[in-house]
C-alpha positions as CSV (number, residue, x, y, z in Angstrom):
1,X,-1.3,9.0,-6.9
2,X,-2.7,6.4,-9.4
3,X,-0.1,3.7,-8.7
4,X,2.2,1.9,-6.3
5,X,4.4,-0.9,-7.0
6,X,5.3,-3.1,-4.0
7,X,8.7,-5.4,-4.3
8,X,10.9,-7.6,-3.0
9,X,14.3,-6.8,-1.8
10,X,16.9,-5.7,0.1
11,X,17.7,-2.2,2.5
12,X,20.2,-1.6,-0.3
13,X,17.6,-1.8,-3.3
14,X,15.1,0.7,-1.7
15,X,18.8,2.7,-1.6
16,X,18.8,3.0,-5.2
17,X,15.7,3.5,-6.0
18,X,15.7,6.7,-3.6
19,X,19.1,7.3,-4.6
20,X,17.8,7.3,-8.4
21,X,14.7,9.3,-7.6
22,X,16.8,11.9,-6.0
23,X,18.9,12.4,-8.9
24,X,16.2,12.7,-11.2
25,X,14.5,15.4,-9.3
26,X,18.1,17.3,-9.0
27,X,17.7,17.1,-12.4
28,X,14.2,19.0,-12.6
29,X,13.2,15.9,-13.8
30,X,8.6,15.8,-12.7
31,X,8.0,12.6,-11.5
32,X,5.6,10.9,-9.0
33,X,5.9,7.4,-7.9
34,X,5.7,5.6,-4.9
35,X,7.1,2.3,-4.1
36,X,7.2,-0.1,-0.7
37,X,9.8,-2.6,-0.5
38,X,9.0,-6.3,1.4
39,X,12.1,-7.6,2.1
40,X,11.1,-10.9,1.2
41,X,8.3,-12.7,-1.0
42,X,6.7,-14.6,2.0
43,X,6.1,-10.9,3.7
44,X,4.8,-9.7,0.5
45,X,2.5,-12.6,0.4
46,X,1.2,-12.1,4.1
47,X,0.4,-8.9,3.8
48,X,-1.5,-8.9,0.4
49,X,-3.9,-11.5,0.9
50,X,-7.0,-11.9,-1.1
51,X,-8.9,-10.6,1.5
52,X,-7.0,-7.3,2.0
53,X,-6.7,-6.8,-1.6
54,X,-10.6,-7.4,-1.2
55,X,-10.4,-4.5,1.1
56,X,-8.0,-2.3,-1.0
57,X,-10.2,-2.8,-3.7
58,X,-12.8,-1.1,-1.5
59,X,-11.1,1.4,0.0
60,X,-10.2,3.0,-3.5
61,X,-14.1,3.3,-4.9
62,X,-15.2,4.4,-1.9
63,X,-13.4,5.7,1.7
64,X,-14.1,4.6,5.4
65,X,-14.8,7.2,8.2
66,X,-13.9,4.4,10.5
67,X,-12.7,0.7,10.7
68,X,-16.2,0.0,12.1
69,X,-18.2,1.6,9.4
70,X,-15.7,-0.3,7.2
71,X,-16.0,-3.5,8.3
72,X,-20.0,-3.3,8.3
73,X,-20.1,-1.9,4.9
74,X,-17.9,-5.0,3.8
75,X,-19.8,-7.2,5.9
76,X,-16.7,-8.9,8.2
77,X,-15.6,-9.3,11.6
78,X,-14.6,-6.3,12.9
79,X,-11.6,-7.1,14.8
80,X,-10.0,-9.4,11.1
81,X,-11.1,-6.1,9.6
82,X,-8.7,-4.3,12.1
83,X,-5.8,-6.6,11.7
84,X,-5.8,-6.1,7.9
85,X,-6.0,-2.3,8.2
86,X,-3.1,-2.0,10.9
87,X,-1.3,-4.3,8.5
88,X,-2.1,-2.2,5.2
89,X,-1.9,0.7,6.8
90,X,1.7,0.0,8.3
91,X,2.8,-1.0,5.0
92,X,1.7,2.1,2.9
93,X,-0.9,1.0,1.7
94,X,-3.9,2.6,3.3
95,X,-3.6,6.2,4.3
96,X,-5.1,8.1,6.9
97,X,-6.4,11.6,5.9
98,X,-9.0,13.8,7.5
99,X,-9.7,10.9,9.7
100,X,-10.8,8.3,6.9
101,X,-9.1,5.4,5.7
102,X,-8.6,5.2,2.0
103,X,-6.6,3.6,-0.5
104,X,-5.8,6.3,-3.4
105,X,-4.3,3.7,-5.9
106,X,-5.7,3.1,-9.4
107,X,-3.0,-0.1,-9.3
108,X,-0.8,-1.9,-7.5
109,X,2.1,-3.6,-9.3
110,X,4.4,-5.9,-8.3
111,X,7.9,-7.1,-8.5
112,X,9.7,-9.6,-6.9
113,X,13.4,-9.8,-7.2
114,X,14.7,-13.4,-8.1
């Protein structure tokens, strides 16, 4: 997975964008994308601060065996380093595998409904 895109919206927009994505792969359509949907801006905003993009950033050259390796590696508080993970990692953004923490996306692009 090289890229997510994160938006704003509604229950009934992530709707269409599965119900889309279902269709084209009923249609043998081979396709891979991946998307998280904020249901407003100021959520969006809250959860990518600078300092968990910071993190992202990170967690995509190189992969955590723990939130405590992480955070000294970065060189932060390990309990702010804790809150961003839980946060990114509740949103989609980080994933767990094999027991370390790492953030498999070339780019993250955004779109914010209007």
């Amino acid at each position: 997975m090289s890229r997510i895109t994160v938006h704003t919206g509604s229950a009934r927009d992530m709707g269409r964008r599965f119900a889309d994505a279902f269709a084209r792969a009923s249609r043998g359509e081979v396709f891979e994308e991946r998307h998280i949907t904020f249901l407003s801006l100021e959520a969006m905003m809250a959860t990518l601060t600078p300092k968990r993009l910071e993190l992202l950033r990170h967690l995509h050259r190189e992969e955590a065996t723990s939130i405590k390796a992480l955070a000294l590696t970065i060189g932060r508080d390990y309990k702010r380093v804790h809150e961003d993970v839980t946060s990114l990692e509740s949103a989609g953004l980080i994933v767990r595998e094999d027991g370390k923490l790492r953030a498999p996306w070339a780019a993250l692009a955004a779109e914010v409904a209007l």
